[in-house]
N, C-alpha and C positions, 0 to 999 in steps of 0.2 A: 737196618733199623732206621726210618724215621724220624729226624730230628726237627726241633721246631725253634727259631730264635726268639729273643725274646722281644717285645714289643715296645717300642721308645713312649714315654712318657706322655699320658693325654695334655691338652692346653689348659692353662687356666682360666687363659682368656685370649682374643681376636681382636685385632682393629683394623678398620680403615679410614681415612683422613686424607681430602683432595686439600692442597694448598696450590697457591698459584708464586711460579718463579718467574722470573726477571731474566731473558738473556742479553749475551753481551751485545747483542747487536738493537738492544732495544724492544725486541720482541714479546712477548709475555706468554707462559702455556700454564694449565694446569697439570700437575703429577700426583698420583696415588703413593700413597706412604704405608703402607703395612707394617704391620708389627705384631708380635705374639710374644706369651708369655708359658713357660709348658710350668709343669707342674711340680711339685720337691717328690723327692723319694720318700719324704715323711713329714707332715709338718700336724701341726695339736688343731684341734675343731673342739668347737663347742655343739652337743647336740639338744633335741628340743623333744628328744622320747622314742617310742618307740612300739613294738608289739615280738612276741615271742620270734616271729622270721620275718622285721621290719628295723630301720632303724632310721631318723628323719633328722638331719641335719637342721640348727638353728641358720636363720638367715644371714646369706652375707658368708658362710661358711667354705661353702663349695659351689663353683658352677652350676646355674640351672641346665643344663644339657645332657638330655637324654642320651643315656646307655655309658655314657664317661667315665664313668666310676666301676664298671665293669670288668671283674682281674681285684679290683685292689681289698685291702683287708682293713677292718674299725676296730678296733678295739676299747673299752670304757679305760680308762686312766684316774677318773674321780669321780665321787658320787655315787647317783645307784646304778648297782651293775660291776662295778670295780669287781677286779678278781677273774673275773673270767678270759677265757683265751680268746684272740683276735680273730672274727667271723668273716669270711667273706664273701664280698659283694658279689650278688649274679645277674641283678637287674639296677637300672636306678632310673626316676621315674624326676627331669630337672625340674618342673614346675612346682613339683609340691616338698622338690631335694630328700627324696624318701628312697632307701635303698633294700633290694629285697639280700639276704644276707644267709649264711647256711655254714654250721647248724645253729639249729635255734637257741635264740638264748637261755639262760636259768633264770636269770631276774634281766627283764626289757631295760634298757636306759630310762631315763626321762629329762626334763628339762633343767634338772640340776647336775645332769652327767657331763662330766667332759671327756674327752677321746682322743685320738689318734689315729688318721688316715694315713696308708703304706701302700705300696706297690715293691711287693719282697720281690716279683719277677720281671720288673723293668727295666730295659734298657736305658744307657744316658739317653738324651735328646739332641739330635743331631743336624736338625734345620727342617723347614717343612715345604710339603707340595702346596702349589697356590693353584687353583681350580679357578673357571669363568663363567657364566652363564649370563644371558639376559634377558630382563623378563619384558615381554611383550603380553599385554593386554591384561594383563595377570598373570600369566602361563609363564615358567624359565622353563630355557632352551637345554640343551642336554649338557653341563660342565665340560669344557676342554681346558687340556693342561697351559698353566704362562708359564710358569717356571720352578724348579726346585731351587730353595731357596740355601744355604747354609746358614746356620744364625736363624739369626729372631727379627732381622728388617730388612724390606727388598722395597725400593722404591721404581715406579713408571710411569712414563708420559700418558694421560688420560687418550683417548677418543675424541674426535667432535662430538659433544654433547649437543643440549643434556639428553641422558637415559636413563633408566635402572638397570644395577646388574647384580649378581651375587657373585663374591667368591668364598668359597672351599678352602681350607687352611687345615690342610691333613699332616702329623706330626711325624719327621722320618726320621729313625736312628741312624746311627752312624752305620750302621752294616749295612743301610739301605731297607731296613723295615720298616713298612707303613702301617700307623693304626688308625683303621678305618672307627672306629669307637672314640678314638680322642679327638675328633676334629671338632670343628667351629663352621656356619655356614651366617656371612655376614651380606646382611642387602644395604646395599647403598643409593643414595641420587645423585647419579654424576650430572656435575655441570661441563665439562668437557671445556674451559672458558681458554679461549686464544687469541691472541692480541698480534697484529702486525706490526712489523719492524719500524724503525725509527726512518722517515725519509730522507733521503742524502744530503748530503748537508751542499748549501750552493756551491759556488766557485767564487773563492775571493773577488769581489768588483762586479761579479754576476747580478 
């Protein structure tokens, strides 16, 4: 028989931030600082309504990123709509934070409902894959792997810039499952900025 693990937790959110460090011999680079944040196994949302097999998060609630919300289950906790059993999500559409949901409901949510997002079949979160790509002319190149990370921050020396590039921030459980549904894909403009070393210092009397 067939088994399947369970999928570690989508992101809540994605960063990247080039800062420029100082080395000890004078020199100067910039490095990329990543960072994520994955998601709770349950935490309360305010929603903003609804329709019989829809339900539309209020803003600011949940990530706009399409299909993330995909696996997990809503349920109404106050308001209208309370009482009924927690629906789960089969689509989710981030720009408009509208989730397609099954089975339908009895009484829709609306903007006075509040809720409860879950992920009953989640794995913990266990660090994530960092993806590259860069984009020439407008076109990105095909992602290749930089590194798995453990945790929620991986720092790296930039490139000679400047470029554009994108990376991928896919979220991997501790068993080593990846969910391709939770990720993040973040464009940035590297400055690539590098600084030469400090010149030697004379010779006494020189």
């Amino acid at each position: 028989m067939r088994t399947f693990s369970p999928l570690p937790l989508p992101l809540w959110s994605a960063s990247v931030v080039e800062t420029l460090v100082m080395h000890t011999d004078g020199s100067s680079g910039s490095v990329l600082r990543f960072a994520v944040t994955p998601m709770l196994l349950k935490h309360a949302v305010l929603l903003a309504g609804g329709d019989a097999m829809h339900v539309t998060f209020a803003e600011g609630q949940v990530p706009p990123v399409d299909h993330l919300l995909v696996g997990a289950a809503v349920a109404v906790t106050d308001g209208v709509g309370v009482g009924q059993a927690p629906r789960r999500i089969t689509d989710y559409v981030g720009v408009t934070r509208t989730a397609r949901i099954t089975p339908a409901w009895g009484t829709p949510p609306d903007a006075t409902s509040h809720g409860v997002l879950a992920w009953p079949s989640f794995a913990p979160f266990g660090g994530f894959l960092l993806e590259k790509a860069l984009v020439v002319e407008g076109s990105a190149t095909p992602f290749y792997p930089v590194a798995t990370v453990p945790g929620t921050d991986y720092v790296m020396p930039t490139d000679d810039g400047p470029y554009t590039a994108q990376f991928r921030f896919t979220p991997v459980s501790l068993a080593n499952v990846h969910n391709g549904r939770g990720r993040w894909v973040v464009t940035v403009e590297v400055q690539g900025v590098q600084g030469p070393p400090d010149p030697p210092l004379a010779p006494p009397g020189g």
